[in-house]
Each structure stands twice: as structure tokens, then as C-alpha cells.
N, C-alpha and C positions, 0 to 999 in steps of 0.2 A: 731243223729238217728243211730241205728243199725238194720237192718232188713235183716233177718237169713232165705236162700234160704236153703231148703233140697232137692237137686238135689238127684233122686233117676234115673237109669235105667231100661226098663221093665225087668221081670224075663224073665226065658228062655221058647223059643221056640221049637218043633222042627228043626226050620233050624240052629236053632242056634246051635244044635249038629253035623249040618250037612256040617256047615261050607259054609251055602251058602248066596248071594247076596240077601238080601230081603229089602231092606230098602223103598221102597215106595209101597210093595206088603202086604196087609192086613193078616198078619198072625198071629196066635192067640197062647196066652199062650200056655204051656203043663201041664200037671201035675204037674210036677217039679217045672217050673214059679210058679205057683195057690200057690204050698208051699212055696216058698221062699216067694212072695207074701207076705203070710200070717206072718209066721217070721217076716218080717220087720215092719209088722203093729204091732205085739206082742211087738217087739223093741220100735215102736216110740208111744205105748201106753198113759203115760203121756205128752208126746207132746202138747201141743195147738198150732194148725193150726188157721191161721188169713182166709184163702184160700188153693184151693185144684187148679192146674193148671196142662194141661197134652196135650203129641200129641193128636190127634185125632184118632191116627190108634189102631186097637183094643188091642194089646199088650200093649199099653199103658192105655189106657185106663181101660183096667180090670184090671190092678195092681192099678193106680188112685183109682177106686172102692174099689178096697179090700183093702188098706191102710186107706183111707177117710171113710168108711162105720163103725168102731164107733165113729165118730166125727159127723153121719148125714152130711155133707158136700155133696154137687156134685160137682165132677171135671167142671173147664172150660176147653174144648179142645181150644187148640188153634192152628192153621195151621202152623206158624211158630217155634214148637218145633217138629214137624213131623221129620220123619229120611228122610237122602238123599238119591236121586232118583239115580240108578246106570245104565238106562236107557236102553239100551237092554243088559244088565247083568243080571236085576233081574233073579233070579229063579235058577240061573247058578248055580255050585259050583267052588270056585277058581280055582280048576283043570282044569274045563272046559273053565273061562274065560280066563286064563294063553295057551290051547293050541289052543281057537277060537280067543282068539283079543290078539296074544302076543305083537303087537305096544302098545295097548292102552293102557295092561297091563303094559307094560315097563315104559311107561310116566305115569298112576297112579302111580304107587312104588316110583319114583322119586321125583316126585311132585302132589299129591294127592290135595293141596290147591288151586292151578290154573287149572291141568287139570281137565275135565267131560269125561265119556264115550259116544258115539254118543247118545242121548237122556236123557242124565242122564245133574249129579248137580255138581259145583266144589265145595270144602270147603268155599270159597270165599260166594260164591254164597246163601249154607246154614247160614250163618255168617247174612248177609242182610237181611235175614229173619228172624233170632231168637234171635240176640241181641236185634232188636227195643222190640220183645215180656218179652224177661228180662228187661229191661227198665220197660217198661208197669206195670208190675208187683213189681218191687221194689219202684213204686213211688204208688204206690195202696195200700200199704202195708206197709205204713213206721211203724218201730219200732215192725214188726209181724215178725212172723213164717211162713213161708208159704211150703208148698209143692209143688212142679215141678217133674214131670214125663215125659222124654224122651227117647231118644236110644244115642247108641252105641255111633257114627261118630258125633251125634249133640254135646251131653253132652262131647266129647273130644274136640271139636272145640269151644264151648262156653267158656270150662274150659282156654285152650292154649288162646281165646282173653282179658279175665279178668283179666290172669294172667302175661299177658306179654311175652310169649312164641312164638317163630316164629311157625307162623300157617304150614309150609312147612314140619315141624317133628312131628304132634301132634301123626301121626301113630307108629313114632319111642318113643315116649316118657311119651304117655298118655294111661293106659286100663283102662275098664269099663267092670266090668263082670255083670253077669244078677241079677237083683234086689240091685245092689250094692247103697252105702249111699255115698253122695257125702253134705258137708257144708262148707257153704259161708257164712259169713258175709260183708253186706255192708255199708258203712260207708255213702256215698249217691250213686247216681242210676250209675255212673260207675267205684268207690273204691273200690275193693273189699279184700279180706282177707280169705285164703282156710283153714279151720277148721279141715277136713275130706275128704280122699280122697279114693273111689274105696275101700269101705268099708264092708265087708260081714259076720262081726263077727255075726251076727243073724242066719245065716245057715251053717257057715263053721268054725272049728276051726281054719283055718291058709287058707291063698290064694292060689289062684291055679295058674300054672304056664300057661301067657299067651298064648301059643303054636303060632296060626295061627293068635291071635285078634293083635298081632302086625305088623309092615311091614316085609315083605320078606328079608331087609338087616338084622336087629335084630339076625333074628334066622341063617343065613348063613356065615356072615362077619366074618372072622376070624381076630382080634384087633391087634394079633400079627403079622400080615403078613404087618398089614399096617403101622409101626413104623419102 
């Protein structure tokens, strides 16, 4: 069997320009999202989709829609590719989480796969919930195409456990920018094989530089200081 997961990201939002904590707070494409959107559905035109699968939360969901919507398809939402709950963070912008909870801040940056913020989700935590649902879906589908529609922190953490990567650096190691193309091929329901990654030739001629979407060491760590 080979059955070819197109893991896409929702396009952008506004907080997404805003660089703020939204991940279990229902916020809705922008314009910009609606376009790239649209691009990437122009992209997977020829495509045959077996299924259309997607968060539940509306950024997700209306890119679902607008990708699926000339195949006549309807997304199934599903709970377990929702994004992580960052739990009294949402709404924040990293500035503000950095100067209101700089403990929790500190031990996210560190280890974002174990720790949660008070009410929020650890990596760990989103993992238990959104492999069973890729499972689900690869054995529903054998030998199809399917489409998957998530976020950010999920679509990094699912990628870093398929692939064999310590879930503890996926912040250090893995982006996902907005409406980005992401394929998988699997061989059976937990083999898999990364085709395409963090992909956005449909609206961008060359990538953009992750600035804030990766961890705080990335962008500050001076390499030479530590040899």
C-alpha cells in the first residue's frame, strides 16, 4: 500500500502577523489566508482526494473548504488535529507572555514537549490526541490521497513523531508557515516517508525567513561562542 497524506497548514490569520498565542482560540482567516488558500487549491487542482480531513477550528476549516470545494468534498473536522491550547496565554503576544510568566516562559523554550502553561497542552499531550486521528485516517484510505488540514505546533509535532525526531526540538527544527504543503507517503499506518516539506511555491517565490515561528535559542545562540 502507499497512501499519500497532504498535510497542508491553515493560511494566515491576523494574529499570525501579530505574532500572538492563539491556538485553541477560534480565529478566522484574513485575506491574505482566503488567497494563499485559494493558490494552493489552484496547486492541487489535478489532485484526487480519496477524503478531505481537517481541525475543527475555523482557520482550518475554511482553507479545508476552499481547497476541497472543486472536488465537491466536505471536510471531516476532527478534534484531534485542532492546535494546542496554550491555556492562559492565549490572546497574549510573546512579548507579553515573556514579561507576565517569564518561569513558564523559560521552561516552554527549554522543553516545550513536556512542559504546558497553567491551563494549556504539553507536545506530549497534543501527540495522544492526533496520531490515533492519523492512524484513523491512513487505514480509511489505503492506497488514496487524502487531505489533512491543521496548524502550526500540531503539523510540527506530528511531523518530528513519524519521522523519528526528538519531539523536545521540533521548535528548534521544524516550520510551518501559513497554507504551507507538507507530503507523506505511508507505507502502512505507522511507516512513513516525507515527500515535501513546509512547502509554499503556490504563493511565494522563495521562503520566507522564520523570524519568531522558531524557538527563542535559534534566533539568539551565538554557535561560535559555544565551540
Amino acid at each position: 500500500m502507499t497512501t499519500c497524506l497532504y498535510l497542508v497548514r491553515h493560511g494566515a490569520t491576523l494574529q499570525t502577523a501579530e505574532d500572538k498565542f492563539s491556538g485553541a482560540e477560534n480565529v478566522y482567516l484574513s485575506d491574505e489566508g482566503r488567497a494563499q488558500a485559494e493558490r494552493l487549491a489552484t496547486r492541487l487542482s489535478e489532485t484526487q482526494f480519496s477524503a478531505v480531513y481537517c481541525s475543527p477550528l475555523d482557520r482550518a476549516l475554511e482553507t479545508a473548504q476552499i481547497v476541497a470545494k472543486p472536488r465537491h468534498l466536505a471536510p471531516n473536522p476532527r478534534d484531534g488535529l485542532r492546535e494546542i491550547n496554550h491555556g492562559h496565554w492565549e490572546g497574549l503576544s510573546r512579548k507579553e507572555v515573556e514579561t507576565h510568566f517569564p518561569d513558564e516562559y523559560a521552561a516552554w523554550e527549554s522543553d516545550p514537549f513536556t512542559f504546558a502553561p497553567d491551563g494549556g497542552e504539553s507536545g506530549i499531550s497534543v501527540l495522544a490526541r492526533a496520531l490515533p486521528v492519523i492512524r484513523e485516517i491512513v487505514v480509511k484510505n489505503l492506497d488514496q490521497n487524502v487531505l489533512v488540514v491543521s496548524h502550526k505546533t500540531t503539523l510540527r509535532l506530528i511531523l518530528s513523531s513519524l519521522l523519528g525526531f526528538d519531539g523536545r526540538g521540533y521548535r528548534d527544527r521544524l516550520d510551518q508557515a501559513p497554507a504551507c504543503l507538507n507530503i507523506l507517503d505511508f507505507k502502512d499506518p505507522v511507516r512513513a516517508r516525507l515527500m515535501l516539506f513546509n512547502d509554499i511555491s503556490h504563493y511565494a517565490q522563495q521562503h520566507q525567513p522564520p523570524h519568531a515561528h522558531l524557538s527563542k535559542w535559534w534566533d539568539t545562540t551565538n554557535i561560535a561562542e559555544e565551540k
